[in-house]
N, C-alpha and C positions, 0 to 999 in steps of 0.2 A: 504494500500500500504506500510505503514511501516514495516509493521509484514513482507511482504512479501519481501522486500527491504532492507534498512539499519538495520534493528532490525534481520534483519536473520543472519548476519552476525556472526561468530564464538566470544564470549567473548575475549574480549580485542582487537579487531582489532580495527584499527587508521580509522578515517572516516573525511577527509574533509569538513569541512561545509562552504559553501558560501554564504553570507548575509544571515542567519538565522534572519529576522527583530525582530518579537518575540519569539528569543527561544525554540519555538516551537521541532524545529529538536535538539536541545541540548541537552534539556529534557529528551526529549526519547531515548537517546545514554543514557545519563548520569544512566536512571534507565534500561538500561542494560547491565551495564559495561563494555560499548563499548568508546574508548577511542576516543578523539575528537581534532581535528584541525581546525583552523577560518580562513578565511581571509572574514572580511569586508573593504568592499568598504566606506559604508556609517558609520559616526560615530554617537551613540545614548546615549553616556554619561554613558552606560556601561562598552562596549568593549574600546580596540585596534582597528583602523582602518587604512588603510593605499592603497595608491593610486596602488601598486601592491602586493604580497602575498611576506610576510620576507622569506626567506628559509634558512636554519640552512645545514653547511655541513656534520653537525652529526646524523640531524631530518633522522628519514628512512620513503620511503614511502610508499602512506595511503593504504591503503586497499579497498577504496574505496571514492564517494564524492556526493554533494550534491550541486544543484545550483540553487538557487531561480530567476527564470524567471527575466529579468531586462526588463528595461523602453523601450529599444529597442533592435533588433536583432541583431545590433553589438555590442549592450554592453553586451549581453549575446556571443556574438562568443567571444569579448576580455576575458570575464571572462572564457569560456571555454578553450582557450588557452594557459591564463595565470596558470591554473594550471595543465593540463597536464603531465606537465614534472613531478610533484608532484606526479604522480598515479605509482603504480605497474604494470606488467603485468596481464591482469586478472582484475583489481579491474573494479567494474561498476562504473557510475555516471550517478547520476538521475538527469534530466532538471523537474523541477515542476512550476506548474505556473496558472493563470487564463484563460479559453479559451479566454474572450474576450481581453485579453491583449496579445491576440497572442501564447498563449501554445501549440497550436494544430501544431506550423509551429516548434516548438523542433526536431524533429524526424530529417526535413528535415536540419535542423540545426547543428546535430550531424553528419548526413549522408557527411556532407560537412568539418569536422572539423580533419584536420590528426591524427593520433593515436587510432581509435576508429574502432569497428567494431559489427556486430551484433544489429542496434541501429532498435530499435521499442519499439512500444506506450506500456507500463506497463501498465496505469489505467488511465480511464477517469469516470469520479464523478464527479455530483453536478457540471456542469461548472467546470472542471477542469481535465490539462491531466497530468499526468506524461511519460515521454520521457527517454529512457536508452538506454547504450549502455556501451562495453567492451573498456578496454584498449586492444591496440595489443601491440605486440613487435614494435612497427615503431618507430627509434627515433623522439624525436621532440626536437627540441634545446628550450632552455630556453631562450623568448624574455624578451624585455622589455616594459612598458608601450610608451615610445618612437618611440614604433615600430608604434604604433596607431594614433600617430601625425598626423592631419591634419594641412597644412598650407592653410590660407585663408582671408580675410580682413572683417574687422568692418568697417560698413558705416555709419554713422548718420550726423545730420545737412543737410537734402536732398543730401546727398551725398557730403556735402562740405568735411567733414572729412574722411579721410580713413587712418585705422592704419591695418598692418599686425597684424594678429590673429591666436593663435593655439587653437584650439579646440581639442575631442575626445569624441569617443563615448560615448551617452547618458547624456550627455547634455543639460539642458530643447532650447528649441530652435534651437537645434544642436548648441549650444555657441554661436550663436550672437543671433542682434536685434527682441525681438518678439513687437507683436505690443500695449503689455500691457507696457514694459518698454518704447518704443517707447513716451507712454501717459506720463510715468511720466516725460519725459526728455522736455518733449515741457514744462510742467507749472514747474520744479523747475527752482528757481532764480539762478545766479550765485553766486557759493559759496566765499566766503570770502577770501584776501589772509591769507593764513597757517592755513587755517582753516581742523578743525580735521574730520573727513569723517567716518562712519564708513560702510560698504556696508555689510549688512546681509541678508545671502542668496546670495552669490556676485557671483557665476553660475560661467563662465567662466572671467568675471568682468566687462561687460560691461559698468556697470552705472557710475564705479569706473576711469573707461575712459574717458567716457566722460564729466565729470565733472575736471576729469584733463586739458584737452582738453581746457576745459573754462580757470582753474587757475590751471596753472603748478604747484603750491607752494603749495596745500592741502598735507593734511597729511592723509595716505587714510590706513584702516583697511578694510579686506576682513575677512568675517567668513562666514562659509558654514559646510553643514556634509557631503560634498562628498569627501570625499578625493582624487577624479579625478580631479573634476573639480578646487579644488583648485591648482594643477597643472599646468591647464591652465591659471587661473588669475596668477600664479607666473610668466609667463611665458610672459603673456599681460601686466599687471600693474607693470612694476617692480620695485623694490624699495617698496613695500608696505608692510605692516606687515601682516602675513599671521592667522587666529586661526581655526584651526580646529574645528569645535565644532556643537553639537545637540544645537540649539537656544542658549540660554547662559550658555548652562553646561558645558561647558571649558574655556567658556570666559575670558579673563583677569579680579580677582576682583579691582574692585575700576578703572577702565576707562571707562573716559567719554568723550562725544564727543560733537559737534555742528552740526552737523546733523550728524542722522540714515537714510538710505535709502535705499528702499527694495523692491522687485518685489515677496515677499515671498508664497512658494508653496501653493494652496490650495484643492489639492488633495493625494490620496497614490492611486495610480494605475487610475482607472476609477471612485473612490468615494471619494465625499467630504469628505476633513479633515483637519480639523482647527488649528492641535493643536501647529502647526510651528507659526503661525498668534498670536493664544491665546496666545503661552511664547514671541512672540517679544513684544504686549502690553502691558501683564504684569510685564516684568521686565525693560522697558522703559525711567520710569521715572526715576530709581535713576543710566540710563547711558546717562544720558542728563546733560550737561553741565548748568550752567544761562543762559538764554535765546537763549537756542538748540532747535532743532525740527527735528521728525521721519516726512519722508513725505513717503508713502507707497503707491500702486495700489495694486489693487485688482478686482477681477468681480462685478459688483454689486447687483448679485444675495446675498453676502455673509453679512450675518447679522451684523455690525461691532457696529452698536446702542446696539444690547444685548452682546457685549463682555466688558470685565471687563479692564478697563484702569485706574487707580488707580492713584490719585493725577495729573493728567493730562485735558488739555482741549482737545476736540478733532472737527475739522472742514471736512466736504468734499471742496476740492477747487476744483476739476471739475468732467464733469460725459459728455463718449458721448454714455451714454444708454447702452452698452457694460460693462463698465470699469469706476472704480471711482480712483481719486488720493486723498488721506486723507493726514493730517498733523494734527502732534499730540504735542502738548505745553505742556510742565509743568506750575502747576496752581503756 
């Protein structure tokens, strides 16, 4: 589908790429010197990532784009709209993706999206479709992420607590309470007052919430690779310190905290993958304060005895067969 798609394209044309995870679509522009534009969403300690695409008054547009299936269908519409205005007359853009993560619903997807026209299924492989369709002449104004806003409420403490929430698409949870943070908010203790917080993985910031909730006075750090969703914790938690960052590759060096607390991902798409889980453990210990502690959930399908926790003790404090909450000491 390459050869037939983006790699067809005339030498030197501009090709937007959107969450290229691994590179993959990069590469193959790059070896044939087709010239390349990014906008990620998600940061991975490579790139630039950034919660909508920069656009330069001077940048001319692409020639074409490319857009890796997202976690759900609106955050693939917000992604397709967000760059639109970014396209030529003419230029295609490909929707790519896994069938079972919804690839086959693209088509219908583009059919629905202003500015496009001519959209049908390019290639279907191996579980997997790709989706196209033309830019037309139609203007489409340039939104912003704001336009995506949802307002809505955070409930925890059986509904004692309720704080106005903004959320946006794609989300884990749609931005509030799932039932795995849920676990960990019932066995963590009250935090200390001014004590240093750090929420990794902090989604739209729930935990970071409701831990304020408890003691107004923490001092609370959100770090996430979505650059959406940390939008919405800015917008929830505020006053927090915000770090952009793939597990601790952006992290601030040399801060440390009195609790880490984390609901952190243990998937990429429909398949297990650890390696968000692996870097929060192993660089752990030396962002723990004297007598700090990571308290984390997770499934309990997920092996946490064979993962590598270095200079650390490590406990499960509870389990309801589902879902286990660990807490993790420096030795």
């Amino acid at each position: 589908t390459m050869t037939d798609g983006p790699l067809a394209l005339p030498s030197g044309s501009r090709v937007l790429v959107v969450d290229d995870f691994k590179r993959t679509v990069a590469k193959a522009l790059k070896a044939k010197s087709l010239r390349r534009a990014s906008w990620n969403r998600f940061a991975n300690g490579q790139w630039h990532s950034s919660a909508w695409p920069v656009t330069s008054s001077t940048a001319p547009p692409s020639s074409a784009a490319t857009v890796r299936l997202a976690a759900t269908k609106a955050a693939t519409k917000l992604a397709v709209h967000a760059i639109t205005p970014m396209l030529e007359p003419g230029a295609p853009l490909w929707i790519y993706g896994v069938d079972a993560e919804g690839a086959r619903t693209a088509v219908e997807l583009l059919r629905a999206a202003p500015g496009f026209a001519g959209q049908e299924v390019a290639a279907m492989f191996g579980g997997c479709t790709v989706a196209v369709a033309c830019r037309n002449n139609e203007l489409v104004p340039a939104g912003t992420l704001e336009d995506w806003a949802t307002a809505t409420e955070l409930e925890f403490q059986s509904g004692a607590v309720r704080l106005p929430w903004c959320v946006y698409p794609g989300l884990f949870a749609g931005g509030l309470l799932d039932v795995m943070t849920a676990l960990l908010l019932q066995v963590l203790p009250t935090p200390a007052p001014r004590a240093r917080i750090l929420d990794f993985c902090c989604g739209s910031g729930s935990i970071a919430a409701a831990l304020r909730a408890r003691t107004p006075n923490v001092r609370l750090t959100l770090l996430d690779a979505d650059a959406i969703a940390l939008e919405a914790a800015r917008e929830n938690v505020k006053g927090a310190r915000i770090w952009l960052s793939d597990a601790w590759s952006s992290a601030k060096p040399g801060a440390r905290f009195d609790w880490i607390v984390s609901n952190p991902p243990v998937h990429c798409g429909l398949q297990p993958d650890f390696t968000v889980l692996c870097a929060l453990l192993e660089g752990v210990a030396e962002r723990l304060r004297p007598g700090g502690a990571l308290f984390f959930v997770c499934q309990a399908y997920v092996p946490i005895g064979l993962m590598r926790v270095s200079g650390c003790r490590l406990l499960r404090v509870t389990s309801d067969g589902r879902f286990c909450v660990w807490k993790v000491t420096a030795v």
